[in-house]
C-alpha positions in Angstrom: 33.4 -66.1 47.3 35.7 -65.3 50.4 38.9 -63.1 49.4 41.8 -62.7 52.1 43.6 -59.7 52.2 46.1 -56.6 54.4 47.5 -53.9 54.6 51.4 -53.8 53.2 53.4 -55.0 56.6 51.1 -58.1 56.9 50.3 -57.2 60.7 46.6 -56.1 59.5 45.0 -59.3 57.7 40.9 -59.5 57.1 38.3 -61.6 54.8 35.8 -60.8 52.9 32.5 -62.2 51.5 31.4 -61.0 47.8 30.2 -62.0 44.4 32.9 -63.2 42.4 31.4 -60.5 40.0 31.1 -57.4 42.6 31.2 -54.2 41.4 33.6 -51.9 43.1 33.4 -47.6 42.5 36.8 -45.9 41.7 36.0 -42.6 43.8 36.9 -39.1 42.9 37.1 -37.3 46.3 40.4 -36.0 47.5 40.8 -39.1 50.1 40.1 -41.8 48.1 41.8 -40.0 44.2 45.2 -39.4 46.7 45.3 -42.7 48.1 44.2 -44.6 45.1 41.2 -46.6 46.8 39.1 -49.1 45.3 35.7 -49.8 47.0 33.8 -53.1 47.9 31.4 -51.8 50.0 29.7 -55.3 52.1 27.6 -55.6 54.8 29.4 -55.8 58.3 28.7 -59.7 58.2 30.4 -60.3 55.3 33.8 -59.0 56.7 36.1 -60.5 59.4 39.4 -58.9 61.0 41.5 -62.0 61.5 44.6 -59.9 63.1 45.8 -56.4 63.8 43.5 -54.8 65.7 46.1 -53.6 67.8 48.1 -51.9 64.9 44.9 -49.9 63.6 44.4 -46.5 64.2 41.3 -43.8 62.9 41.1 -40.9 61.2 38.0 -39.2 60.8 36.9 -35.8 59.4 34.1 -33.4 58.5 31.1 -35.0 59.5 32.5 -37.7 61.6 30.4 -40.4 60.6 33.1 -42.2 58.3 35.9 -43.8 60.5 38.9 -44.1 58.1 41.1 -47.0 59.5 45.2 -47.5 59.0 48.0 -49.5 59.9 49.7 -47.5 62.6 53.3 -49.3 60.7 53.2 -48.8 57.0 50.3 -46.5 56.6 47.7 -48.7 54.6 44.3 -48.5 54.6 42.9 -51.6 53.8 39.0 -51.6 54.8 36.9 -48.6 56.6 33.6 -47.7 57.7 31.9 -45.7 55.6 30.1 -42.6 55.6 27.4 -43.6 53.1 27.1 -47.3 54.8 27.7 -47.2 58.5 26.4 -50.4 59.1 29.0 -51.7 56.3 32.2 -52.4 55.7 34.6 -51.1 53.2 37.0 -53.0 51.7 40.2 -51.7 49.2 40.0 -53.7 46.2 43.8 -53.4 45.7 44.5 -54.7 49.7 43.7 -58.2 48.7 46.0 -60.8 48.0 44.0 -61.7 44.6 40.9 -59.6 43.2 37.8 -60.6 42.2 38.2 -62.1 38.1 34.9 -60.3 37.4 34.9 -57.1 39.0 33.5 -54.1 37.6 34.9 -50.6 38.1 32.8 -47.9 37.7 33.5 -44.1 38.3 31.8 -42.6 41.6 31.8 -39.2 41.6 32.9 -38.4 45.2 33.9 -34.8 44.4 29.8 -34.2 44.8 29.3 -37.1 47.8 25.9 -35.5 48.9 24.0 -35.5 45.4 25.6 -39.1 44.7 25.6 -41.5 48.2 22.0 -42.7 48.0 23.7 -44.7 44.8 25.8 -46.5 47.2 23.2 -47.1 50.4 22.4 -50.7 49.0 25.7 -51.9 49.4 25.7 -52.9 52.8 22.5 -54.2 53.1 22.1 -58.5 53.3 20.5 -60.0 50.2 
C-alpha cells in the first residue's frame, strides 16, 4: 500500500510503501516519548520525498549515526534516518494523511536502545 503524508505546514510532503498491516513501535526514549513519535521503519526504497527538501533541516546527537530531520517552519518531524536502520527510512505514523487500518502498536523500549535495537534491524531490509 502507498500512504502520502507531511509535516503540519504542508511544505514537507513524502510517500511511503508498507503492508496495509505494518507494525509500527511506540518508543520510550526521551526524543521520541516528548515528541510523541510513531515508527514505520521501511527500507530507503520504499520512501519518496515528493517536496521540501529545501525546508528540512538535521539534528543529530550522541552517537551521530541517527539524522533526526524537521521542517525548518513548523517544527515537524515527519520521517528520519535511523540509528538502528541506516540504510532505512523512518516514517511518523501520525504525519500521514490516513494510517494504515491494520496497524499494530507495540511498546519499544527505547529508554534501554542498546540491549533492544537488534529487534528492529529487520525493518529496513527488502523482502
Amino acid at each position: 500500500m502507498k500512504y502520502s503524508g507531511g509535516c503540519h505546514c504542508g511544505r514537507v510532503r513524502f510517500e511511503v510503501e508498507s503492508p496495509a498491516d505494518p507494525e509500527v513501535e511506540d518508543c520510550n526514549c526521551s526524543i521520541c516519548a516528548k515528541a510523541g513519535y510513531l515508527h514505520l521503519i521501511v527500507p530507503r526504497s520504499r520512501f519518496r520525498l515528493l517536496q521540501g527538501e529545501d525546508v528540512l533541516t538535521t539534528y543529530t546527537f550522541n552517537s551521530g549515526v541517527a539524522r533526526h530531520t524537521f521542517c525548518s517552519v513548523c517544527g515537524i518531524k515527519p520521517f528520519y534516518v535511523p540509528r538502528s536502520n541506516p540504510d532505512g527510512v523512518d516514517v511518523n505514523v501520525r504525519c500521514l494523511d490516513a494510517a494504515p487500518e491494520g496497524m499494530r502498536i507495540v511498546a519499544f523500549d527505547g529508554d534501554n536502545w542498546e540491549a533492544n535495537a537488534h529487534m528492529l534491524a529487520h525493518k529496513s531490509r527488502e523482502s
